[in-house]
LUMFI-427275 format. One line per field, with one value per residue (C-alpha): residue number from 0; residue in one letter; x, y, z. Coordinates in nm, 4 decimals, m for minus. Layout:
i = c(NUM|...)
aa = c(A|...)
x = c(X|...)
y = c(Y|...)
z = c(Z|...)
END
This chain:
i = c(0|1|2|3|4|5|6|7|8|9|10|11|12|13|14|15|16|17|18|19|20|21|22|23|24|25|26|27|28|29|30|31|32|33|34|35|36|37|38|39|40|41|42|43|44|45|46|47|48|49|50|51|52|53|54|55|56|57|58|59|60|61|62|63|64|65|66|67|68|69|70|71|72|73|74|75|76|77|78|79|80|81|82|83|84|85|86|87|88|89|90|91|92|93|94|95|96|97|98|99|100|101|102|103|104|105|106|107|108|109|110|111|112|113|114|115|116|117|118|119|120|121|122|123|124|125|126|127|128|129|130|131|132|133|134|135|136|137|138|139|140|141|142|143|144|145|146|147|148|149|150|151|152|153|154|155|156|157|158|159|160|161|162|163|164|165|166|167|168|169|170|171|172|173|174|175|176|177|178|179|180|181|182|183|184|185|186|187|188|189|190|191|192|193|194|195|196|197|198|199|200|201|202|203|204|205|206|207|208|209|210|211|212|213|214|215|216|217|218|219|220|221|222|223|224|225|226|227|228|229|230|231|232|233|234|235|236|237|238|239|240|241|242|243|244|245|246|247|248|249|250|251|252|253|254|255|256|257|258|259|260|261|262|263|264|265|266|267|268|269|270|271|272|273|274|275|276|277|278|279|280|281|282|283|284|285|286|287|288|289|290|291|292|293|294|295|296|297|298|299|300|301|302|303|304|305|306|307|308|309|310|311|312|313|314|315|316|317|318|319|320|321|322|323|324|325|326|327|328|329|330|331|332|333|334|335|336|337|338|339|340|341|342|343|344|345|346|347|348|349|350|351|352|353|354|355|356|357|358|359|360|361|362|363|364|365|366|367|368|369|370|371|372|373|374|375|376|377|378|379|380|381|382|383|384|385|386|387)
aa = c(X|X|X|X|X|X|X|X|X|X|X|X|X|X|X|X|X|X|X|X|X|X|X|X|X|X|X|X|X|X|X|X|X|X|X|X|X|X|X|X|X|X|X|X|X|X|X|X|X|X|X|X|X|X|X|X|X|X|X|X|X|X|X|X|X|X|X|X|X|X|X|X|X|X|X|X|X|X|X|X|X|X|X|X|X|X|X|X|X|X|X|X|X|X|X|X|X|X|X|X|X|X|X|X|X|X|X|X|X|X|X|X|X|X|X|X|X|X|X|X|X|X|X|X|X|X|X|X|X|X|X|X|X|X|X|X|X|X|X|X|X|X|X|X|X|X|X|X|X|X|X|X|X|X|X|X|X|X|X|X|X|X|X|X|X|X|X|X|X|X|X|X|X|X|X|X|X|X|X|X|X|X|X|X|X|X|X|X|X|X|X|X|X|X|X|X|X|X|X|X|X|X|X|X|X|X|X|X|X|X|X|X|X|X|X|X|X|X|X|X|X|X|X|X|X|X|X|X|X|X|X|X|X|X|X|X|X|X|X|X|X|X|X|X|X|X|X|X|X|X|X|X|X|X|X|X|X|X|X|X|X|X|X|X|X|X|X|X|X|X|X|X|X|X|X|X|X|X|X|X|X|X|X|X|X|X|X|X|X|X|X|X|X|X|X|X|X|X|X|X|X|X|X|X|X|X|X|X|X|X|X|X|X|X|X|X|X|X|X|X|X|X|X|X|X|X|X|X|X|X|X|X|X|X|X|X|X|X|X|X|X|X|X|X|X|X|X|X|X|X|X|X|X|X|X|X|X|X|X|X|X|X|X|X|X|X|X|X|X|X|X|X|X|X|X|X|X|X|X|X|X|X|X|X|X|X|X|X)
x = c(3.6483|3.7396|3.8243|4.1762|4.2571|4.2899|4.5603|4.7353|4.7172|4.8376|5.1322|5.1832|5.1574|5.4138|5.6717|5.6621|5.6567|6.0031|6.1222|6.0791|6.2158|6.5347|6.5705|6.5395|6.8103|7.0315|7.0460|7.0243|7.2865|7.5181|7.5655|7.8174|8.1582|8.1604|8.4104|8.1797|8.2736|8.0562|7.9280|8.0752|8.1283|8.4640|8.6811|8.5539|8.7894|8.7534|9.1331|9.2775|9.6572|9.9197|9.8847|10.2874|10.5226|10.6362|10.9884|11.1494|11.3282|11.5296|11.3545|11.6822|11.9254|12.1402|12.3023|12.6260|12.8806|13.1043|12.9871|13.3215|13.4978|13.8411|14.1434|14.0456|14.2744|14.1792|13.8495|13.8242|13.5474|13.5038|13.1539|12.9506|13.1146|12.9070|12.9379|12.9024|12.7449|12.9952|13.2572|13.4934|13.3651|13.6044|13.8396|13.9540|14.2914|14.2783|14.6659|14.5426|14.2534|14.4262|14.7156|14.4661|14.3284|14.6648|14.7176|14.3982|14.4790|14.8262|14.6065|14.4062|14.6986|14.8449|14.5240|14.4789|14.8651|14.6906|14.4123|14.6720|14.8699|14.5985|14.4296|14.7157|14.7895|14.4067|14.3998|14.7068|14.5153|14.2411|14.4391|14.6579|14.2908|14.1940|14.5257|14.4664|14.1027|14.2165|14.5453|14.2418|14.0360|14.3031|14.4277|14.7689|14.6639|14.4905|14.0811|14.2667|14.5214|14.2582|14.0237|14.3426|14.3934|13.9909|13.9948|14.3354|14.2204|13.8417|14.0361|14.2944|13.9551|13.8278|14.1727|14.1176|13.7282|13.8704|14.1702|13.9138|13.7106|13.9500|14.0017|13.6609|13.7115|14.0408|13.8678|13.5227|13.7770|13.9072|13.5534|13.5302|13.8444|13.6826|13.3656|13.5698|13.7319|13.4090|13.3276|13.5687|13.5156|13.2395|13.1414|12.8328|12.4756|12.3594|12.4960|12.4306|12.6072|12.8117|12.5912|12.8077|13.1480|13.1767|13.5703|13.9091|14.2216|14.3504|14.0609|13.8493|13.4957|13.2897|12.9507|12.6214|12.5425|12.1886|11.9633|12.2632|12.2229|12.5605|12.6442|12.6856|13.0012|12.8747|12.5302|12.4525|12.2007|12.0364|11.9068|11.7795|11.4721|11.3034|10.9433|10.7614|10.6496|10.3962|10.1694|9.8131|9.4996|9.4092|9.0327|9.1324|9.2983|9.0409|8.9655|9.3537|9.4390|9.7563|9.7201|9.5004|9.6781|9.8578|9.9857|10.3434|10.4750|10.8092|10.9445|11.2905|11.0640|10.8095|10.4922|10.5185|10.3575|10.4262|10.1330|10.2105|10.0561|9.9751|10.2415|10.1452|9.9327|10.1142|9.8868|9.9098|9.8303|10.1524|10.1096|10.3589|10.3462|10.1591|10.0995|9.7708|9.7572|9.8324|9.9424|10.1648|10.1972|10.4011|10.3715|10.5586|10.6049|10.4163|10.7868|11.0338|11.2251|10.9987|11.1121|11.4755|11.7351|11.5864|11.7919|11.6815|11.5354|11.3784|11.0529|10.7553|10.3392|10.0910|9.7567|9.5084|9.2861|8.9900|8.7296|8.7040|8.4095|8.4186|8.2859|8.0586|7.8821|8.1201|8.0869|8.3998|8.3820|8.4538|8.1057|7.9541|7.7360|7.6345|7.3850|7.4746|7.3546|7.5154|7.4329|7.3711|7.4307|7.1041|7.0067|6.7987|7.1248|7.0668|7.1992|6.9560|6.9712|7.0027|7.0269|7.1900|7.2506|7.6000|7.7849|8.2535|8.3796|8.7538|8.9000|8.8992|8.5564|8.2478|8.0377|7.6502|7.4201|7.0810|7.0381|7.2867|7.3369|7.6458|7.6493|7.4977|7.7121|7.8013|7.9623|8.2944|8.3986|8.1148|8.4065|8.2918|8.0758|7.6920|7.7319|7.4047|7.0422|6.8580|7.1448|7.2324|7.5746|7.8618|8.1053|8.4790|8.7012|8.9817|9.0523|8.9907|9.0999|8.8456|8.8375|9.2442)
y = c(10.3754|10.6934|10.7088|10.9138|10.6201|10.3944|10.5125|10.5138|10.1865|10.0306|10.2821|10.1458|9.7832|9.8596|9.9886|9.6979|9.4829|9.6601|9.6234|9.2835|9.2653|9.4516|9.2525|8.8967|9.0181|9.1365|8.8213|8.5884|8.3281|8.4000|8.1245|7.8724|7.8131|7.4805|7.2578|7.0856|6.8004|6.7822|6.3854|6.2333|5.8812|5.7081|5.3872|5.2471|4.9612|4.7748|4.6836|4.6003|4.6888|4.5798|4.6627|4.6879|4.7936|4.4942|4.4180|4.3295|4.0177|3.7863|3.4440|3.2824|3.4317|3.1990|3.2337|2.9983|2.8748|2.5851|2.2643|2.2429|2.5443|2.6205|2.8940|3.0800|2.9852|3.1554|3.3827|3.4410|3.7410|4.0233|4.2024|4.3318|4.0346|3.8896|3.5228|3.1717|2.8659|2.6630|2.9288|2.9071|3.1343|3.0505|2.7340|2.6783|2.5520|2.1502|2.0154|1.7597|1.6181|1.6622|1.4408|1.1857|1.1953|1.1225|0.8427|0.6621|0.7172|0.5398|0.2382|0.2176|0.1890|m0.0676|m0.2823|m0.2829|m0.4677|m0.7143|m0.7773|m0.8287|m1.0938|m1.2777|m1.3440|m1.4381|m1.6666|m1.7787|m1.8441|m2.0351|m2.2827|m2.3230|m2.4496|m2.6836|m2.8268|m2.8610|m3.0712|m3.2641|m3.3801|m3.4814|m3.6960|m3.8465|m3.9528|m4.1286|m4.2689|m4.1262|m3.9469|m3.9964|m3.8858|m3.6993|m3.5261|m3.3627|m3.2885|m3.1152|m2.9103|m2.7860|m2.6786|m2.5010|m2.3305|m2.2054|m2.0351|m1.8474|m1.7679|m1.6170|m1.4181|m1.2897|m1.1343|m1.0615|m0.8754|m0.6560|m0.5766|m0.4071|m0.2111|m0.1329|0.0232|0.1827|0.3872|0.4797|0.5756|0.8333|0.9239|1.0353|1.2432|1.4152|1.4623|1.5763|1.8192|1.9383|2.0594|2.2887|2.4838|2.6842|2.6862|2.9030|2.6858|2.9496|3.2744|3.6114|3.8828|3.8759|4.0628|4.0228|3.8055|3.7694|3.7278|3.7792|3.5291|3.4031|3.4234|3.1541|3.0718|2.8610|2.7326|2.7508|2.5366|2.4320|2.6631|2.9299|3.1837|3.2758|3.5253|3.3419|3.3509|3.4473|3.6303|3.5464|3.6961|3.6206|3.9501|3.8554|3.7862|3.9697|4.0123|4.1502|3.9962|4.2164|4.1211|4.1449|4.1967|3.8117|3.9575|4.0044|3.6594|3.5214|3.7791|3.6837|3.4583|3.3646|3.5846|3.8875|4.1765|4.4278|4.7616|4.8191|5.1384|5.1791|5.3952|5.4603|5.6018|5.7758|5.9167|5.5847|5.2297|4.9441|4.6703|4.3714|3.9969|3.8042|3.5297|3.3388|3.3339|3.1953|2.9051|2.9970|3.3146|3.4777|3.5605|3.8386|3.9607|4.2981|4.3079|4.1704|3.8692|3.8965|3.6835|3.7187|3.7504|3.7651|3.9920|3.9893|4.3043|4.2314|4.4274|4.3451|4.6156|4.8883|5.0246|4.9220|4.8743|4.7198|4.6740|4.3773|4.4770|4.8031|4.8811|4.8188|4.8481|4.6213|4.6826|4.3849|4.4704|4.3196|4.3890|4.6976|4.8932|5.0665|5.4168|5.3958|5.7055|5.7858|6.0219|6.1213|5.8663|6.2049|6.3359|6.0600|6.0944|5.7893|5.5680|5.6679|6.0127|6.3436|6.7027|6.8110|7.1728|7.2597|7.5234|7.7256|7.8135|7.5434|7.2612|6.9246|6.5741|6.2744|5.9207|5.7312|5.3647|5.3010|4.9904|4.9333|5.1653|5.2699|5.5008|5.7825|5.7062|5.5223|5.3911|5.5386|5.2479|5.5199|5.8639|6.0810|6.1664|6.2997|6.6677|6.7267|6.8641|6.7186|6.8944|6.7529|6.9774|6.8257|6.8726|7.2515|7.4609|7.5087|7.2420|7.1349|7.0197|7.3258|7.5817|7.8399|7.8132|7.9774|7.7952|7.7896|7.7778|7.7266|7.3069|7.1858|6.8607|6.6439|6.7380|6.6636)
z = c(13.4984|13.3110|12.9635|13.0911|13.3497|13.0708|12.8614|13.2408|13.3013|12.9464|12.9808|13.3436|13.2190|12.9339|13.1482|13.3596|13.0946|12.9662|13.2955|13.3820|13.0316|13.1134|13.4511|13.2860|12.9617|13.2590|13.4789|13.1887|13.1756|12.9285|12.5914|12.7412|12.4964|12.3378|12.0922|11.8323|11.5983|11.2790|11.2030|10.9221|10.8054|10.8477|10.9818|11.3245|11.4955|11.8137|11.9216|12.2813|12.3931|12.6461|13.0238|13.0495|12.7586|12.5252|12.4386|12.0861|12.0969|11.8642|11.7262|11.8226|12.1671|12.3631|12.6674|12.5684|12.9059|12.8781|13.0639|13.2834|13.4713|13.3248|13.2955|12.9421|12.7013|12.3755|12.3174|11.9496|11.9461|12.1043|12.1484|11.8763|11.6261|11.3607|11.3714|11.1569|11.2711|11.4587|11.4366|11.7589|12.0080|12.3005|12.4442|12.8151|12.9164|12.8596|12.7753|13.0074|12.8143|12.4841|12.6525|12.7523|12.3973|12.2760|12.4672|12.4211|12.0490|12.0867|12.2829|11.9935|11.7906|11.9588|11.9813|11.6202|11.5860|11.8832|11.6218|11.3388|11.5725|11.6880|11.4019|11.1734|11.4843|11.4764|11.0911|11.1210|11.3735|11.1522|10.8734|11.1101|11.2632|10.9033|10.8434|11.1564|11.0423|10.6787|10.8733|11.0876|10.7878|10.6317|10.9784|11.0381|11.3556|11.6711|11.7016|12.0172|11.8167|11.5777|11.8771|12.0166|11.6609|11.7008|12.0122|11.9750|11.6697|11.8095|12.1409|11.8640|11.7070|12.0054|12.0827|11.7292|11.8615|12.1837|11.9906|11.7779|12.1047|12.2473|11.9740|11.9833|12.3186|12.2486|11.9827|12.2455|12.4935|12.2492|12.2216|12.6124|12.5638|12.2479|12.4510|12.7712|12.5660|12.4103|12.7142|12.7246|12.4136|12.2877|11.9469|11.7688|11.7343|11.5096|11.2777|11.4667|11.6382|12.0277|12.2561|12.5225|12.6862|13.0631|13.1216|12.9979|12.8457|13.1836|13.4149|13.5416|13.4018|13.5774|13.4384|13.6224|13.8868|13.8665|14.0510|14.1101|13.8432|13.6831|13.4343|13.0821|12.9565|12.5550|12.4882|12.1202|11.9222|11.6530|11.5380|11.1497|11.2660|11.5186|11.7340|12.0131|12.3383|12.5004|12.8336|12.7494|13.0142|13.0867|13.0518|12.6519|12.6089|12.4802|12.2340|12.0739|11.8303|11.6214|11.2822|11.3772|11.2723|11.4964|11.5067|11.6680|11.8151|11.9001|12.2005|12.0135|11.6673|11.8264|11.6073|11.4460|11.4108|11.2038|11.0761|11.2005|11.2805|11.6298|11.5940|11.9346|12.2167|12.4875|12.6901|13.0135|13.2624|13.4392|13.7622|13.8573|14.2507|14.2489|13.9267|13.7124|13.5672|13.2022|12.8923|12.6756|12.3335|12.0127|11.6862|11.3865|11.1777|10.7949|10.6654|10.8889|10.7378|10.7564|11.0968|11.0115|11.2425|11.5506|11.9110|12.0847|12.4439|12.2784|12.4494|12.2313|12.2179|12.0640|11.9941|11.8446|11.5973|11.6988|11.4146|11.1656|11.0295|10.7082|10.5905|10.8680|11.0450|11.3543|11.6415|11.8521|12.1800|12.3783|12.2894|12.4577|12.7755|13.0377|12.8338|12.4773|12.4823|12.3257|12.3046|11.9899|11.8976|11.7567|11.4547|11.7679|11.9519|12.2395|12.3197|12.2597|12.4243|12.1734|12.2356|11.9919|11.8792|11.9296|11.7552|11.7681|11.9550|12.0721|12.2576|11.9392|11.7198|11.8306|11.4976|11.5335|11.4703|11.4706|11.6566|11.4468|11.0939|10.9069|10.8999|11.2533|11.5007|11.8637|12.1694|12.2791|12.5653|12.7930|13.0782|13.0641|13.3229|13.2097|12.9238|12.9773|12.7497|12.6738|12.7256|12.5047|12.3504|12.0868|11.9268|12.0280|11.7860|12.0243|12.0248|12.3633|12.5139|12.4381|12.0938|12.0485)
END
């Protein structure tokens, strides 16, 4: 080989070295955009939530209708009334009872003077049969003339009991016409505000048969004290118990939620057609004031706190791939596989148990073309939606 061929060839090799060069920086993928969150420590908790939206009810709500149907005579609220216990609520039409009340009160009456009679009349024979048996000691009367003064004074005696028991029913027959009337009138069981009245002064209100549902006549309410019955997964029952605390959210104050407690787990799966199984529960809010005035039947969410981890390091639970991996954005300008240890986890934070430490920087926008291990990548400052 020549000493001038030489030179060629390197300059031949260079320029094909610059092109391949040129070729690869042309076609080369370009860095894929990615949303990073940096690692940091935090508040990790593990909670469960309804499957169908809870509703805030009163501790105490009755449904109040008169035993017997009736005309309305008097209604003495009207909707949206606050109420006493035992405050009249509403009467029917019943002249008729109070008539028979006012008769059995006049038999009672009348009784008593019986009992007044006959036992004077009794008391009377006692002392005559008393006579009678000192005359027969002494022998001025026949054995059979004091046996007749006895006898006569135990059946007086006996008139006298008989006398006082029927003025022991007089008076329980004035106790059925109390109780008959009773069931005409309606009277509060409890302070708290009308929710609603079914019928007007004059029309007829007829009480529920059983097994026919009828509209109550008075919907009270008891709305001092309030709570929230939510359905809950029957899978997570038995992950509930009475005093775990809660969070409530309210549809009516949105943006908001209220610490509360797990007041009840109710014993026994409901079994709605179409629907999943579920069990309900109860919360109480820790400041029953705090979200202040409450509607009964507002729509309502629980969620259970099931455990809590403090200051612990946390990675977004968007960032994670199947099998508790993650793509780390590495110092090189690629994007690096990492498995990590992970420990509680919800649907926002997952706590890292090993694989991760604070400062380090995890992709979030894995939803994203070319997001990939080994690929190069910028950062995008733009929030995507898994990092929201």
């Amino acid at each position: 080989m020549s000493a001038s061929f030489l030179p060629r060839l390197l300059i031949a090799a260079a320029v094909a070295l610059l092109i391949a060069g040129g070729v690869w920086w042309i076609s080369r993928p370009p860095p894929v955009a990615v949303v990073v969150s940096e690692i940091g420590r935090g508040l990790v908790e593990s909670t469960i939530a309804n499957t169908r939206a809870g509703t805030v009810e009163a501790c105490q709500r009755t449904r109040l209708s008169t035993i017997s149907g009736g005309r309305i005579e008097v209604l003495a609220v009207k909707e949206g009334d606050r109420v006493r216990a035992g405050q009249l609520l509403m009467k029917l039409w019943n002249d008729d009872q109070k008539a028979q009340g006012a008769l059995a009160m006049a038999q009672v009456a009348t009784a008593r003077q019986r009992v007044a009679e006959a036992c004077a009349v009794a008391d009377n024979a006692e002392r005559e049969a008393a006579r009678q048996a000192a005359l027969r000691a002494r022998g001025f009367v026949s054995t059979a003339r004091e046996e007749s003064a006895r006898s006569e004074a135990l059946a007086r005696r006996a008139g006298c009991a008989a006398a006082r028991a029927d003025v022991t029913q007089a008076e329980a027959r004035v106790g059925v016409t109390r109780v008959e009337q009773g069931r005409t009138i309606l009277h509060a069981p409890f302070a708290g505000t009308i929710a609603k009245i079914v019928g007007e002064v004059g029309e007829y209100s007829t009480p529920s048969p059983p097994g026919v549902p009828t509209p109550p006549a008075i919907d009270l309410i008891d709305d001092s004290c309030l709570y929230v019955k939510a359905p809950m997964d029957e899978v997570d029952a038995p992950r509930i118990s009475p005093g775990q605390a809660v969070r409530i959210s309210l549809d009516a104050l949105p943006r908001q939620s209220f610490p509360g407690r797990v007041r009840r787990v109710a014993p026994y799966v409901s079994a709605v057609e179409k629907q999943a199984r579920t069990v309900d529960i109860e919360a109480v809010f820790d400041d029953p004031a705090a979200p202040g005035k409450l509607l009964v039947g507002y729509s309502a969410d629980l969620e259970v706190v099931l455990a809590v981890r403090q200051d612990v390091v946390r990675v977004p639970t968007s960032a994670l791939l199947e099998g508790g991996r993650v793509l780390v954005a590495a110092s090189d300008g690629r994007l690096a596989e990492r498995q990590v240890k992970p420990g509680l986890a919800n649907w926002e934070y997952t706590e890292v148990l090993a694989g991760l430490a604070p400062g380090e920087r995890v992709v979030t926008s894995l939803e994203r073309a070319g997001v990939v291990a080994g690929a190069a990548y910028t950062i995008d400052s733009r929030p995507g939606p898994a990092s929201k």
